[in-house]
DSSP file (Angstrom, degrees, kcal/mol; ACC not computed):
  #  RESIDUE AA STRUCTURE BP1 BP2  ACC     N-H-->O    O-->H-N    N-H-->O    O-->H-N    TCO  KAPPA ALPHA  PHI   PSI    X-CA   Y-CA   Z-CA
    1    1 A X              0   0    0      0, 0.0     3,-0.1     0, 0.0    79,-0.1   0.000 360.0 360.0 360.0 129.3    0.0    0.0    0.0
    2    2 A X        -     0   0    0     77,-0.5     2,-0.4     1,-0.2    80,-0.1   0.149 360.0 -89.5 -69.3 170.4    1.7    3.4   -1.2
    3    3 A X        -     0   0    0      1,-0.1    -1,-0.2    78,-0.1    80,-0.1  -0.710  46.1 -90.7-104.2 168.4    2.2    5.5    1.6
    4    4 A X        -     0   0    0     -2,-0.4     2,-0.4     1,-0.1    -1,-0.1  -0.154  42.0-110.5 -84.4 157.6   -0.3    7.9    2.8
    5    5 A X        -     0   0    0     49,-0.1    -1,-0.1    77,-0.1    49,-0.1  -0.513  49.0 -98.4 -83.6 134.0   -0.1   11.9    1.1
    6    6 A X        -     0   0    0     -2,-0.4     7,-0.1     1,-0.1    -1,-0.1  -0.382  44.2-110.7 -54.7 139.4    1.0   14.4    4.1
    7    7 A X        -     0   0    0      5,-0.1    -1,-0.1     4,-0.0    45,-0.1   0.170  34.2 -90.4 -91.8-159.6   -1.9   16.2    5.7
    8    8 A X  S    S+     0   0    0      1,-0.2     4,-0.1    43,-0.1    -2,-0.1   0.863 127.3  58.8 -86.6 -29.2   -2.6   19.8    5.5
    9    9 A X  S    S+     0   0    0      2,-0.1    -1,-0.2     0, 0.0    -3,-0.0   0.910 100.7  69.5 -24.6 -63.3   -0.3   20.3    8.8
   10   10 A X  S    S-     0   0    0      1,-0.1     2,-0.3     3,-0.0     3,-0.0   0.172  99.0-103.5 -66.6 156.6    2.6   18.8    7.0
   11   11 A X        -     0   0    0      1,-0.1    -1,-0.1    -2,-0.0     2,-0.1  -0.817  44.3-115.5 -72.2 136.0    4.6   20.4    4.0
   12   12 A X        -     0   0    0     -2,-0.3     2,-0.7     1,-0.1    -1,-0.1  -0.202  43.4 -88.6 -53.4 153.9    3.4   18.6    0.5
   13   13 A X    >   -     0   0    0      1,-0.2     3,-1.2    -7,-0.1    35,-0.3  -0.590  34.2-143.9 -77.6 123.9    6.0   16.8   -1.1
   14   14 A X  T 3  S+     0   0    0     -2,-0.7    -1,-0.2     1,-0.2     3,-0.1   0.687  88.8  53.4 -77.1   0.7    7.8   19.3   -3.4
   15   15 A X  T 3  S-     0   0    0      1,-0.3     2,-0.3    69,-0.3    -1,-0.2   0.290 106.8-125.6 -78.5  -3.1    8.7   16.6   -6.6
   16   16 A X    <   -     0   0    0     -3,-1.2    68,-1.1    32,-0.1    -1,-0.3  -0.781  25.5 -58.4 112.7-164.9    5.6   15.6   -6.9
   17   17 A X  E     -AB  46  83A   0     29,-0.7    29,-1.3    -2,-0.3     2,-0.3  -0.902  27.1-146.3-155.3 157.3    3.6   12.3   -6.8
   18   18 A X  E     -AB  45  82A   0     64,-1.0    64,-1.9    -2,-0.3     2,-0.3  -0.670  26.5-120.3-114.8 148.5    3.8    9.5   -8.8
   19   19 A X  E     - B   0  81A   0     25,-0.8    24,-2.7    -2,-0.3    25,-0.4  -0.913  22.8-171.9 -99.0 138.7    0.3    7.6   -9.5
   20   20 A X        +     0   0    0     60,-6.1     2,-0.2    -2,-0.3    22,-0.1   0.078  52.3  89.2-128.1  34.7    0.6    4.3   -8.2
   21   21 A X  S    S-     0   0    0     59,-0.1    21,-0.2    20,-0.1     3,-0.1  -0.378  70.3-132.2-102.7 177.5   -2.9    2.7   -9.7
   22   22 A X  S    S+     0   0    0     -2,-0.2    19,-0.1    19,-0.2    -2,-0.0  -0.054 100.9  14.6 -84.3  13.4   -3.1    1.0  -13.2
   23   23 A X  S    S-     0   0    0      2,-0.0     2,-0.7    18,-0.0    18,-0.2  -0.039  85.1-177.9 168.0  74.4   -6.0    2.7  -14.2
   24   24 A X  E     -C   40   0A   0     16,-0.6    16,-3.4    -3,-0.1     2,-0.8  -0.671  24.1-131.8 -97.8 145.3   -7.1    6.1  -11.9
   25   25 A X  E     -C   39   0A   0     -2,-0.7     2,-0.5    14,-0.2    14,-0.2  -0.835   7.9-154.8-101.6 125.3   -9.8    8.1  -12.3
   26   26 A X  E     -     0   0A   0     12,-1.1    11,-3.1    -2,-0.8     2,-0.2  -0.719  34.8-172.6 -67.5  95.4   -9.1   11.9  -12.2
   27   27 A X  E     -CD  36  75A   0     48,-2.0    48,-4.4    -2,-0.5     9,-0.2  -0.491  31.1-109.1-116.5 169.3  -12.6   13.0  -11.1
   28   28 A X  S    S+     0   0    0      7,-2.3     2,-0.2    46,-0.2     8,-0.1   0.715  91.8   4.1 -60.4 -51.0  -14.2   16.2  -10.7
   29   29 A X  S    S-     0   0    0      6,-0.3     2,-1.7     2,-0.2    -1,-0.2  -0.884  95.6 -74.4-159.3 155.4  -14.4   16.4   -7.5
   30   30 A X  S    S+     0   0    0     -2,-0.2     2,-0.2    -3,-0.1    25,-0.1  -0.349 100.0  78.8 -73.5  62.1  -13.3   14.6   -4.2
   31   31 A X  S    S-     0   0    0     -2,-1.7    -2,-0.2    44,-0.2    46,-0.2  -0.732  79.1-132.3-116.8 161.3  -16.0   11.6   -4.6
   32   32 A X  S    S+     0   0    0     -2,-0.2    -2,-0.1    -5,-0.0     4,-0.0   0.195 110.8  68.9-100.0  10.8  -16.1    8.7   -6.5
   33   33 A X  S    S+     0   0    0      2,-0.1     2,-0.3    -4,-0.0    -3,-0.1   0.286  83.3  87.1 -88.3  18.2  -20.0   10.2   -7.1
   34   34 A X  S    S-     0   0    0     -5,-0.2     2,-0.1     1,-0.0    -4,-0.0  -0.650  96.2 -95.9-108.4 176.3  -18.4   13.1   -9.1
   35   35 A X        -     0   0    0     -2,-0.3    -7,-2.3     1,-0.1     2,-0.4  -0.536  37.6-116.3-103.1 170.8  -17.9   12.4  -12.9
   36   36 A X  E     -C   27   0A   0     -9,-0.2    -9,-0.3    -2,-0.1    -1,-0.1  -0.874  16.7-158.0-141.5 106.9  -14.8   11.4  -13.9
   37   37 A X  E     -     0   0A   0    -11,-3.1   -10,-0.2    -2,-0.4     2,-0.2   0.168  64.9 -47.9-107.2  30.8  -12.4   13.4  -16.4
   38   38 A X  E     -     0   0A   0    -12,-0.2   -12,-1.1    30,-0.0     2,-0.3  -0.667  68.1 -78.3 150.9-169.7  -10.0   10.7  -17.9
   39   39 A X  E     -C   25   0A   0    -14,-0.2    27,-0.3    -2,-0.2    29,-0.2  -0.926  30.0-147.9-132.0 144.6   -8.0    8.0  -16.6
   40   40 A X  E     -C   24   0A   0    -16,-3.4   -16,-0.6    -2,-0.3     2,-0.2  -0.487  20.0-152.5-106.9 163.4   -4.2    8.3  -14.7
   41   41 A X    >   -     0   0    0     -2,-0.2     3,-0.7   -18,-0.2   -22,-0.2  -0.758  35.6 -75.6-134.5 151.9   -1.8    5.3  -15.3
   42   42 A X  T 3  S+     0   0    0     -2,-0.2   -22,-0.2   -21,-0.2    23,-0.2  -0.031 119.9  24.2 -15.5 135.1    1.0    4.0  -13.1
   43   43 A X  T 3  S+     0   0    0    -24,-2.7     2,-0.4     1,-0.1    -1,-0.2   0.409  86.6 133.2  87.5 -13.6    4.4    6.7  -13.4
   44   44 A X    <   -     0   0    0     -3,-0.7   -25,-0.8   -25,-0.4     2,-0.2  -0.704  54.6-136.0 -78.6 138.6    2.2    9.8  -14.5
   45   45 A X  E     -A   18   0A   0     -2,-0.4    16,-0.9   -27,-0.2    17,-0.3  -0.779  26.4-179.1-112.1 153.1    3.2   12.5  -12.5
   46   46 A X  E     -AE  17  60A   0    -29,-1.3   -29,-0.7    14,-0.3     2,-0.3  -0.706  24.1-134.3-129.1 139.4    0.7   15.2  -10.4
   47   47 A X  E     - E   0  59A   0     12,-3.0    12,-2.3    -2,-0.2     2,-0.4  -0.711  25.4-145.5 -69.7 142.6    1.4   18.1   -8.4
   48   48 A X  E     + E   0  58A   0     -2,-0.3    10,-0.2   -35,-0.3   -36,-0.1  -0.908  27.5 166.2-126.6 126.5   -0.7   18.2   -5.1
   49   49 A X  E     +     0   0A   0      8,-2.4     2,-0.2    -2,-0.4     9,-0.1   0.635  59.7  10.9-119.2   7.0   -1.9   21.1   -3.6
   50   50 A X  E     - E   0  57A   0      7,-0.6     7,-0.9     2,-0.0     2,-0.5  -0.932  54.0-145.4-156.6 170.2   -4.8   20.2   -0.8
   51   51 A X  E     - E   0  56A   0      5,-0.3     2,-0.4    -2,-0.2     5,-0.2  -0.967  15.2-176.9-151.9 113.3   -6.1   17.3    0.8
   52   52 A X  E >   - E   0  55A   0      3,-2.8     3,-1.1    -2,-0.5    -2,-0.0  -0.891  62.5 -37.2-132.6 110.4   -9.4   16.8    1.7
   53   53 A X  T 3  S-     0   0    0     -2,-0.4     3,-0.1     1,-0.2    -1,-0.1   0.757 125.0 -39.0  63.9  27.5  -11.0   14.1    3.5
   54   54 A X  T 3  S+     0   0    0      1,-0.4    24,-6.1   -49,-0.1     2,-0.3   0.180 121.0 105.7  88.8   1.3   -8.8   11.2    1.7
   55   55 A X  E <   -E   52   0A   0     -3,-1.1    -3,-2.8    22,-0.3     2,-0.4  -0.754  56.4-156.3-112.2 135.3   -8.9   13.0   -1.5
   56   56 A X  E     -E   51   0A   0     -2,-0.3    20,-1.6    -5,-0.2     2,-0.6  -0.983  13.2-140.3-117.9 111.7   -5.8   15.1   -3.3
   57   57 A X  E     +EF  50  75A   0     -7,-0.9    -8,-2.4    -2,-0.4    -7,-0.6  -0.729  33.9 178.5 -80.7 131.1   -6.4   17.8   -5.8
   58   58 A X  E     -EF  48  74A   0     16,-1.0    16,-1.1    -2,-0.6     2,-0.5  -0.500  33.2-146.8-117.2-170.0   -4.2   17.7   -8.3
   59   59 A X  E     -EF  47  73A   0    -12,-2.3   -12,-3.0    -2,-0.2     2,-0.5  -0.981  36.9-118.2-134.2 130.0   -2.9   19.1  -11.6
   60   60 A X  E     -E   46   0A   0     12,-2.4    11,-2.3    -2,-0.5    12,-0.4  -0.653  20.8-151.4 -65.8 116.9   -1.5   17.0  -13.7
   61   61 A X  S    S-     0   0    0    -16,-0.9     2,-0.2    -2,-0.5   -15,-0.1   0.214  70.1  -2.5 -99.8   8.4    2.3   17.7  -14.6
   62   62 A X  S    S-     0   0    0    -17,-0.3    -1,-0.2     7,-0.2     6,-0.1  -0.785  97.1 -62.2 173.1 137.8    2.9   16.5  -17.8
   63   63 A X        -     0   0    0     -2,-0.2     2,-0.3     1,-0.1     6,-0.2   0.096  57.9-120.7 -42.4 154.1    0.9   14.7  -20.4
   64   64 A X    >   -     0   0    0      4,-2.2     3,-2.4     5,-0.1    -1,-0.1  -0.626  13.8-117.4 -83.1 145.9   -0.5   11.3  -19.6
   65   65 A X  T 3  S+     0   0    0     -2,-0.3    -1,-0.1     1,-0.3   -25,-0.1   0.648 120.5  47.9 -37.9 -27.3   -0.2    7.9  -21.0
   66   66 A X  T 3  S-     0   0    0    -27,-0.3    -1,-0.3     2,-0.1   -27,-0.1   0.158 126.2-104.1-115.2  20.1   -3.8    8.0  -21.6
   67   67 A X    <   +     0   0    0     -3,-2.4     2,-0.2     1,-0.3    -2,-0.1   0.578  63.7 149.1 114.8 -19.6   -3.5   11.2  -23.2
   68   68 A X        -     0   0    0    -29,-0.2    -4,-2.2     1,-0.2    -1,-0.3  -0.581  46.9-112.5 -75.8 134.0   -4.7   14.1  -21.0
   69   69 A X        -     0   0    0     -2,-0.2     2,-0.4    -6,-0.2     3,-0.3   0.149  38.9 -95.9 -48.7 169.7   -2.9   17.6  -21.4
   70   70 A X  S    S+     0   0    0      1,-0.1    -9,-0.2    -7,-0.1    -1,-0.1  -0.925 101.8  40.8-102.2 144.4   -0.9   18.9  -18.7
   71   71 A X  S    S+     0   0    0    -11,-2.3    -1,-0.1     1,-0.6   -10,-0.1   0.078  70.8 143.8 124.1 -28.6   -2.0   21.1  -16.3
   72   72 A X        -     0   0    0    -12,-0.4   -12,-2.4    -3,-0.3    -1,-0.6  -0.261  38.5-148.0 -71.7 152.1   -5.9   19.6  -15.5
   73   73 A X  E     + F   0  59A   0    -14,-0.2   -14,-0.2    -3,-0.1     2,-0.2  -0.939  37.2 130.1-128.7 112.1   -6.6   20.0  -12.2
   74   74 A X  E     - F   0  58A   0    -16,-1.1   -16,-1.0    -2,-0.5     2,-0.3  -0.619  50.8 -76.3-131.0-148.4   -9.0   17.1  -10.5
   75   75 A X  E     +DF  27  57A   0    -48,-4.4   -48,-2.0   -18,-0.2     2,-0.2  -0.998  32.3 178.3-144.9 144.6   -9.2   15.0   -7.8
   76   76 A X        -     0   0    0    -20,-1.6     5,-0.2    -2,-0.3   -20,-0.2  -0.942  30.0-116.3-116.3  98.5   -7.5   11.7   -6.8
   77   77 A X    >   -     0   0    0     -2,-0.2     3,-1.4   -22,-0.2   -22,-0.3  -0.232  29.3-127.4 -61.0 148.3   -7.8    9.5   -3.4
   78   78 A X  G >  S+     0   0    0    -24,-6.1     3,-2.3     1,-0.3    -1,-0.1   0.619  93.3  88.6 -71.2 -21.4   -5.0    9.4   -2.0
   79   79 A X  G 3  S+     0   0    0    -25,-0.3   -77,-0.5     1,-0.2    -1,-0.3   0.595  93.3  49.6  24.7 -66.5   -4.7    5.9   -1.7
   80   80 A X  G <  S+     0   0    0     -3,-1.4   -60,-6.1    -4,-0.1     2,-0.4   0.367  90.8 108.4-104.5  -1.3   -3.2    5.8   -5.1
   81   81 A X  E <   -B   19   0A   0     -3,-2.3     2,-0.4   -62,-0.2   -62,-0.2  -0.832  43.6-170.7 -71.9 109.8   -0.5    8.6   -4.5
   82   82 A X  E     -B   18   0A   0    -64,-1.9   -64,-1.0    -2,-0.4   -78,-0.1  -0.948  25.5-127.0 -61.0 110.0    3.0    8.3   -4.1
   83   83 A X  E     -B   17   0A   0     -2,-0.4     2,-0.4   -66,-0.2   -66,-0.2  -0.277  35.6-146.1 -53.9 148.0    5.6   11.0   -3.0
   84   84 A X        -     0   0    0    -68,-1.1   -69,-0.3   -67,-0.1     2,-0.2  -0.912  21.1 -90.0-111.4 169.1    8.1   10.8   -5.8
   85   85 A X        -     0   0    0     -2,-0.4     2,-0.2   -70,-0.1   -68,-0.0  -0.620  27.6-127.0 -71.7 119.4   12.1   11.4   -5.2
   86   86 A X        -     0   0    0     -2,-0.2     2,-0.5   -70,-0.1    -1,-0.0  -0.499  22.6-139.9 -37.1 127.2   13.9   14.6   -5.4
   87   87 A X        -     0   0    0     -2,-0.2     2,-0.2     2,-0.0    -1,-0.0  -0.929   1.6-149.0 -83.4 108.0   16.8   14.4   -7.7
   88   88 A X        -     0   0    0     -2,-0.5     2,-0.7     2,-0.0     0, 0.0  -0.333  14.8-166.7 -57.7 112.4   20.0   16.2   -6.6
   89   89 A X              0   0    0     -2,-0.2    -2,-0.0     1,-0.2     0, 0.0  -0.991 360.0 360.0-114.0 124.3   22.0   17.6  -10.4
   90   90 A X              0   0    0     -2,-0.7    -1,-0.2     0, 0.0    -2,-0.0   0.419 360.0 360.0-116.0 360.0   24.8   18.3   -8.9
């Protein structure tokens, strides 16, 4: 099980988050009753910038595997969130 996304207390991870489903749905709104605006893959990476109630909104940070711009902003439980690793260029 991925580890859980840092509450509102916490600092967000600043690299990002990795999605860590095979097939998530990027929804509307923090529900699974809210409609559903495309589907996340494994490795696409999200920005997150609130957390609500087991739910992350995010923006997506680069095109997806299935195909969605970068930049949409929905919402994802968190569940399926990774932090990803900083990389140091030294």
């Amino acid at each position: 099980m991925p580890a859980p996304v840092a509450r509102a207390a916490a600092p967000l991870n600043a690299c990002g988050y990795d999605v860590a489903g095979t097939s998530v749905n990027l929804r509307s709104g923090p529900s699974t009753s809210r409609a559903s605006l495309g589907h996340l893959t494994r490795g696409d990476l999200v920005d997150v910038d609130r957390e609500e109630s087991g739910w992350c909104r995010v923006t997506l940070s680069e095109r997806s595997r299935s195909g969605m711009r970068a930049g949409i902003v929905g919402w994802v439980a968190e569940r399926y969130l990774t932090p990803s690793a900083c990389m140091q260029l030294d």
